[in-house]
C-alpha positions as CSV (number, residue, x, y, z in Angstrom):
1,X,-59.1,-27.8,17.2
2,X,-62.1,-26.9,19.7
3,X,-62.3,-30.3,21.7
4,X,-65.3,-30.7,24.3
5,X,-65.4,-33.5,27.0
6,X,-68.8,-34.1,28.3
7,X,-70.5,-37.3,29.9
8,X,-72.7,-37.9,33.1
9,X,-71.0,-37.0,36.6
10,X,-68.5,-39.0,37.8
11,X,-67.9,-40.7,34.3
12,X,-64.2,-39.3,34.7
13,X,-64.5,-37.4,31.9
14,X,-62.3,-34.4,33.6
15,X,-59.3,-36.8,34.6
16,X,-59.8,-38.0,31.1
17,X,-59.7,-34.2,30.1
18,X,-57.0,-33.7,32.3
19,X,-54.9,-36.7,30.7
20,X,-55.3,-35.3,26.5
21,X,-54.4,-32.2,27.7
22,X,-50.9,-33.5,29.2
23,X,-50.7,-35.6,25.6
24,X,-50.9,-33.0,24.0
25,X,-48.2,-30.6,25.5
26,X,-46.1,-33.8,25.8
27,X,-46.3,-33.4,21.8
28,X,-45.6,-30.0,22.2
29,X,-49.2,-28.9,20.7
30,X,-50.2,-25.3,21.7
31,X,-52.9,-26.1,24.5
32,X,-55.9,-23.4,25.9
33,X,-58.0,-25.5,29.4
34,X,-61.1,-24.1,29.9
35,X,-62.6,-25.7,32.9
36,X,-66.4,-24.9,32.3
37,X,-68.2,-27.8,34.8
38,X,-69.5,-26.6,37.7
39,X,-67.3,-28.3,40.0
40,X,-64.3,-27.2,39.0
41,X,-61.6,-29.7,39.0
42,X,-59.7,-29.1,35.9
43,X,-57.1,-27.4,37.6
44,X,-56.5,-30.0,40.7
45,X,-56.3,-32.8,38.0
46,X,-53.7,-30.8,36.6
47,X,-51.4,-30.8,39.1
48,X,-52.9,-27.7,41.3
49,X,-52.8,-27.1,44.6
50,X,-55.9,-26.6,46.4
51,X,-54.9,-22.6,46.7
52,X,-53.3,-22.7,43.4
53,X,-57.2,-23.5,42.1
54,X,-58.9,-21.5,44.2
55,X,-56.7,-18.4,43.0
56,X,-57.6,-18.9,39.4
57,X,-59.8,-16.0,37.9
58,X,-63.4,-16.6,37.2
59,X,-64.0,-15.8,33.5
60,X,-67.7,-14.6,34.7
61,X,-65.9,-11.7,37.0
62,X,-64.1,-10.4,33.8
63,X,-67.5,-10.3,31.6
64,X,-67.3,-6.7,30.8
65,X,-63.7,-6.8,30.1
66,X,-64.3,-9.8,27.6
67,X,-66.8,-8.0,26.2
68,X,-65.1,-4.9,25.9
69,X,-61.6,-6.5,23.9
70,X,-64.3,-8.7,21.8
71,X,-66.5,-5.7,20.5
72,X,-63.3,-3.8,19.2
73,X,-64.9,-1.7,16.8
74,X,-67.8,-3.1,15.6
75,X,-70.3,-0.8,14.5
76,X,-73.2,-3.3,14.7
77,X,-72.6,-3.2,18.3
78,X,-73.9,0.1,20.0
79,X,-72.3,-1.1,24.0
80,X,-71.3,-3.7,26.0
81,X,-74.8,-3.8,27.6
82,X,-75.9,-5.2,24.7
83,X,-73.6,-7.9,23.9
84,X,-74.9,-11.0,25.2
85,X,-73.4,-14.7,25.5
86,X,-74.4,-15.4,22.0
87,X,-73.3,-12.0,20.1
88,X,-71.4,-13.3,17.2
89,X,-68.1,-11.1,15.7
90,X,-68.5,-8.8,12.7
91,X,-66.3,-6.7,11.0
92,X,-64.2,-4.7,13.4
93,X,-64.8,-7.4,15.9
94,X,-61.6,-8.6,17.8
95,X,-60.8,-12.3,17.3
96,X,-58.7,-14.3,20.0
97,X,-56.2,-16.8,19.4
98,X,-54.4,-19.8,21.1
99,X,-50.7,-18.2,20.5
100,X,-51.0,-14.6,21.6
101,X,-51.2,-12.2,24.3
102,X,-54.0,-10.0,24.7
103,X,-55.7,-8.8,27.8
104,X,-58.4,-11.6,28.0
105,X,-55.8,-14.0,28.8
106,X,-54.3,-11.4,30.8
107,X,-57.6,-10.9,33.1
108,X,-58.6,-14.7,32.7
109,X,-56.2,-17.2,31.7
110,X,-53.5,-18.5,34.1
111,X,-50.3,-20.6,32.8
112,X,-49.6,-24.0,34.2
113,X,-46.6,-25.2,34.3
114,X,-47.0,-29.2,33.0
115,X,-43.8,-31.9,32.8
116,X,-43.5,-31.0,29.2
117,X,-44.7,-27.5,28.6
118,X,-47.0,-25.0,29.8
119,X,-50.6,-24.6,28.8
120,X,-52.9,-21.6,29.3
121,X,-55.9,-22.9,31.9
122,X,-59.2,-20.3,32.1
123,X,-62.3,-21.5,34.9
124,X,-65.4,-20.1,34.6
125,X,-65.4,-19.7,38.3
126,X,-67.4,-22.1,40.8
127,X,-71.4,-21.6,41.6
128,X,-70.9,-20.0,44.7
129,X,-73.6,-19.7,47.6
130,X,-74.3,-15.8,46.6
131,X,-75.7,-17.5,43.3
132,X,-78.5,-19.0,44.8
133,X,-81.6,-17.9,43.5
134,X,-80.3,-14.8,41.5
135,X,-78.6,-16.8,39.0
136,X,-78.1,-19.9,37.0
137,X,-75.5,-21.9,36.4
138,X,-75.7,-21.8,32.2
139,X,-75.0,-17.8,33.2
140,X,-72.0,-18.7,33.8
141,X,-70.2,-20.4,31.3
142,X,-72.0,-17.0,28.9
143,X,-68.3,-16.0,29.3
144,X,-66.5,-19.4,27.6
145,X,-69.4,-18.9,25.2
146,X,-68.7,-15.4,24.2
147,X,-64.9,-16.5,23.6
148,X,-65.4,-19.7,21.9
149,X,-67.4,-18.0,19.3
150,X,-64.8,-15.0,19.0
151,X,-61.8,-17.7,18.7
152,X,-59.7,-18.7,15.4
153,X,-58.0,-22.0,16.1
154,X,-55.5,-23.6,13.5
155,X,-53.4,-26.8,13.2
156,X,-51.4,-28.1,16.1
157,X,-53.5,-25.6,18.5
158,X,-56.0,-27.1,20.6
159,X,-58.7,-25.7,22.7
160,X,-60.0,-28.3,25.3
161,X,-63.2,-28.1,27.2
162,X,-64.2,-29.8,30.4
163,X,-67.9,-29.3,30.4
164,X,-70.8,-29.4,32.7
165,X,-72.0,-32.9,33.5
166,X,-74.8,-34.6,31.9
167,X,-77.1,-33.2,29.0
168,X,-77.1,-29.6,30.9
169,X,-74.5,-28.5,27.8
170,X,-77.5,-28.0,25.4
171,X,-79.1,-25.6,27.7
172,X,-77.0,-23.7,25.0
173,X,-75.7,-23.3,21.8
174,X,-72.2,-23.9,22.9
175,X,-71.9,-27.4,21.9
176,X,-72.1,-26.9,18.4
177,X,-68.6,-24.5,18.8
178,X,-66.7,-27.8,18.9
179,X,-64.7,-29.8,16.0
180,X,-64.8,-32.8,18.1
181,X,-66.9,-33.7,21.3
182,X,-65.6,-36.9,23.5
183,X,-68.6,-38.3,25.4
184,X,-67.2,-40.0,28.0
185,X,-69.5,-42.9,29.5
186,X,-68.9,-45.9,32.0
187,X,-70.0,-49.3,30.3
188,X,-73.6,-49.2,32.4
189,X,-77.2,-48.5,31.5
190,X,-76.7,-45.2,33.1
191,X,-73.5,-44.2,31.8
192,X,-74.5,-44.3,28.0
193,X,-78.0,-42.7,28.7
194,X,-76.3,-39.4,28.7
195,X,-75.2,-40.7,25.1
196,X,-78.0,-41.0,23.7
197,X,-79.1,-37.8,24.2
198,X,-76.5,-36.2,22.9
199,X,-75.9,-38.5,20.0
200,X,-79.8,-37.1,19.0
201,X,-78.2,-33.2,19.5
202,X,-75.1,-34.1,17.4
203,X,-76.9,-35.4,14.6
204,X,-79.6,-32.4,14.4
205,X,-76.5,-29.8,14.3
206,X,-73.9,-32.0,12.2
207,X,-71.8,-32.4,15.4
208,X,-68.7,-34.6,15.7
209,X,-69.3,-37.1,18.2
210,X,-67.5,-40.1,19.4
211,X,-67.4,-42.1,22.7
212,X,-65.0,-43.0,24.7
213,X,-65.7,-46.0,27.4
214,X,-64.0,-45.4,30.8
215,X,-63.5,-47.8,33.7
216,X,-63.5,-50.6,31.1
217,X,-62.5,-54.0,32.8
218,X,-62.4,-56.5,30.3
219,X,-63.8,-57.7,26.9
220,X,-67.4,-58.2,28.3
221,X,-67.8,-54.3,29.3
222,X,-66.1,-53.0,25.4
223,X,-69.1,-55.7,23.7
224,X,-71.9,-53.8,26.1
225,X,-70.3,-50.6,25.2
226,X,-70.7,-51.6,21.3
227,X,-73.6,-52.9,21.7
228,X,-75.0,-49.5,22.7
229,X,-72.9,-46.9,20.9
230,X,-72.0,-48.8,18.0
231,X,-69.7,-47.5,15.9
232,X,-69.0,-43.8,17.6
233,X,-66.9,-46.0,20.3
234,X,-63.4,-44.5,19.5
235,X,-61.8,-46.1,22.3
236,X,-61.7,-47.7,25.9
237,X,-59.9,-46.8,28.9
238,X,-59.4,-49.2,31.6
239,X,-57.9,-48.8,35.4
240,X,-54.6,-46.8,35.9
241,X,-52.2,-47.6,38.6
242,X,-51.1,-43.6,37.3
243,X,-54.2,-42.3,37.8
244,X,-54.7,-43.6,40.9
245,X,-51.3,-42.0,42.3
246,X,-52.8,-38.5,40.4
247,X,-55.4,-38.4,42.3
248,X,-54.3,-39.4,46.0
249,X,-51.9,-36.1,44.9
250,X,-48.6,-38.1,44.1
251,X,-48.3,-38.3,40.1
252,X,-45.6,-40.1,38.5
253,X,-43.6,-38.8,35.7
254,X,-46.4,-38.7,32.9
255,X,-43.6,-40.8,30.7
256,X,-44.4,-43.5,33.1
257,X,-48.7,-43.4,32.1
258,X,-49.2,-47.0,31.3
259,X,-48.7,-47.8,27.6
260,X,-52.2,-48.8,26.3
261,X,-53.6,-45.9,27.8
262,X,-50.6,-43.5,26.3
263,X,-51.9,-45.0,22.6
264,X,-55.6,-44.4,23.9
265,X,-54.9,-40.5,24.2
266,X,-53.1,-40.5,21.1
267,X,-56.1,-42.3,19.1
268,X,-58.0,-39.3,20.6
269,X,-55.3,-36.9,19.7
270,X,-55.8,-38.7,15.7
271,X,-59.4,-38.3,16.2
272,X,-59.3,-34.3,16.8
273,X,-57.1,-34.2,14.3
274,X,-58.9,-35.5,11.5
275,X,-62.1,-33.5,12.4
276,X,-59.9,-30.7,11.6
277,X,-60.8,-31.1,7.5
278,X,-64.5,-31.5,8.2
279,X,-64.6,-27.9,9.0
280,X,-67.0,-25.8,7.7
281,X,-67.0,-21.8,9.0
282,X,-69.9,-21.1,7.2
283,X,-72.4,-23.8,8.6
284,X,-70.2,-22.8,12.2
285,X,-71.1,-18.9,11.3
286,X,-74.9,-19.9,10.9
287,X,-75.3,-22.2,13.7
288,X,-73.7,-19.2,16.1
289,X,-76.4,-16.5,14.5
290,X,-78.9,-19.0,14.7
291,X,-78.8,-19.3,18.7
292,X,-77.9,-15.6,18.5
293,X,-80.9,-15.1,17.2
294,X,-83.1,-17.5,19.6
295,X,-81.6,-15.6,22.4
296,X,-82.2,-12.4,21.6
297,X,-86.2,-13.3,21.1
298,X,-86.5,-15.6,23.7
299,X,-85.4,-13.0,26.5
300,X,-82.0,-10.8,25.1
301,X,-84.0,-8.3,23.6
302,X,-86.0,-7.4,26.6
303,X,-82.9,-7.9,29.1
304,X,-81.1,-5.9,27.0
305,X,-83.9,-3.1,25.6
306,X,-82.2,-3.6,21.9
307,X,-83.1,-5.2,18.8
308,X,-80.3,-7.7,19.1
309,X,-81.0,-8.9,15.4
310,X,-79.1,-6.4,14.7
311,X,-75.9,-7.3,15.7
312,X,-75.6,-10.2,12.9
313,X,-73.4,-8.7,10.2
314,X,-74.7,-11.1,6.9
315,X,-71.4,-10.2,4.8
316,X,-69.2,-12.1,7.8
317,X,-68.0,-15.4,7.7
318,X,-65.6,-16.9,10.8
319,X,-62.7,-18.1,9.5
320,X,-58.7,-18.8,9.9
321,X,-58.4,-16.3,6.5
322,X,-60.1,-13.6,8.7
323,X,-57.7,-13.7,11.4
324,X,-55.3,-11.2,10.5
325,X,-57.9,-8.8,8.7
326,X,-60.3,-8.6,11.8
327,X,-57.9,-8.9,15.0
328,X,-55.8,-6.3,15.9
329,X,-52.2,-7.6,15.5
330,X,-51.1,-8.5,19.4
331,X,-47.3,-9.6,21.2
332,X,-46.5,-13.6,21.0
């Protein structure tokens, strides 16, 4: 499952990230982190170093390289000039997948050694000073788009995405490449404002969406919560004493997470789960040549000096049935 966590800064939606993605590898689940917010804490909520995170590869460094691997052999694709975030795969496109080795992980992806297992963790790199005014931030997270779009996912594999903070995740079509979005929101007027405007999003694109209320401190703050979301509150999350030690850099054994917030992450881990047979690769195939197409007229076409319409191959269909046909077999 393709599992995005989103919410207004500081909501703690990537120590909430940060804590599903531990779940999960404590029940052993196959596990790709993409950190793709724009301050880049994935990897120190994980147990990183401050050099450890700072020596992960930036995903937007490795562009043509991802682009290369994903155009395979694609005829509708004439170069890697011309692929752009939004180029959906085709025929002779290759596919990636959460148990393999291929050179994408190789460039991009960087294994992290948890309590209970290791995960694959891929950053899209931090907005660095050299940035300023030659590029925007939604440039860089082109690369997670590129690979989310090119990426077969089955049961018991899980692709989780920290995302950029408040409603800047529609400045693209990437939020419609997940099976389950967790909006994380603190029970205030401002924490659920970021809600609504996604909740409008979701329901224009068929979008799984369901809220999950952090910093919760008692039954007053769950009825406001309700009171807002209604019935897309999942679950609440209230203060951790583990947490706390996570962050001042001293974690306890995760075994030791306090108990009602264990059976919080697994009544997200339930959620995911289920979104898994709401799946539809076609309406996820149209939705990624719809953008594709808004991209190319809105500015890829002229970036790019190609007719980028021309990349959509009609006869193709995403899908876990197509994984073995369209990827080149690769090493476990």
């Amino acid at each position: 499952m393709k599992i995005a966590f989103v919410g207004k800064g500081g909501s703690g939606k990537t120590t909430l990230s940060s804590l599903f993605i531990r779940h999960l590898t404590a029940n052993e689940a196959a596990v790709v982190a993409v950190d793709a917010d724009i301050n880049q804490h994935l990897g120190a909520a994980l147990g990183l170093d401050e050099e450890e995170a700072a020596a992960l590869p930036a995903m937007g460094a490795h562009l043509p390289l991802i682009k290369e691997y994903l155009r395979g052999t694609n005829p509708r694709i004439a170069s890697t000039e011309t692929m752009i975030k939004t180029t959906p795969p085709g025929h002779g496109s290759r596919l990636l997948r959460v148990r393999e080795a291929n050179p994408v992980y190789e460039a991009c992806a960087r294994r992290v050694v948890l309590e209970d297992g290791d995960i694959r963790l891929m950053a899209t790199g931090p907005f660095t000073e050299s940035d300023l005014g030659v590029a925007c931030y939604h440039s860089k997270v082109g690369a997670v788009e590129l690979c989310l779009n090119h990426l077969v996912d089955g049961v018991d594999e899980y692709v989780v995405v920290d995302m950029t903070a408040g409603s800047d995740s529609f400045a693209s079509g990437m939020f419609t490449r997940f099976d389950m979005t967790f909006l994380v929101a603190e029970p205030t007027r401002k924490g659920v404002s970021v809600y609504r405007q996604y909740k409008e999003y979701a329901r224009d694109y068929g979008v799984g969406l369901l809220v999950v209320g952090n910093k919760v401190q008692g039954q007053d703050d769950v009825d406001f919560l309700r009171a807002e979301v209604g019935d897309d509150l999942l679950v609440t999350v209230g203060h951790s004493d583990w947490v706390r030690a996570m962050e001042k850099g001293r974690p306890p054994r995760f075994e030791l997470l306090e108990a009602d917030n264990r059976l919080a992450l697994q009544t997200l881990q339930d959620a995911a789960d289920d979104s898994y047979g709401n799946r539809d690769w076609e309406r996820y195939t149209r939705q990624m040549v719809h953008f594709h197409l808004k991209n190319a007229e809105s500015w890829g076409n002229a970036k790019t000096g190609a007719d980028l319409a021309a990349q959509v191959d009609p006869a193709f269909v995403l899908s876990e049935g197509l994984i073995a046909e369209v990827s080149e077999p690769q090493p476990a």
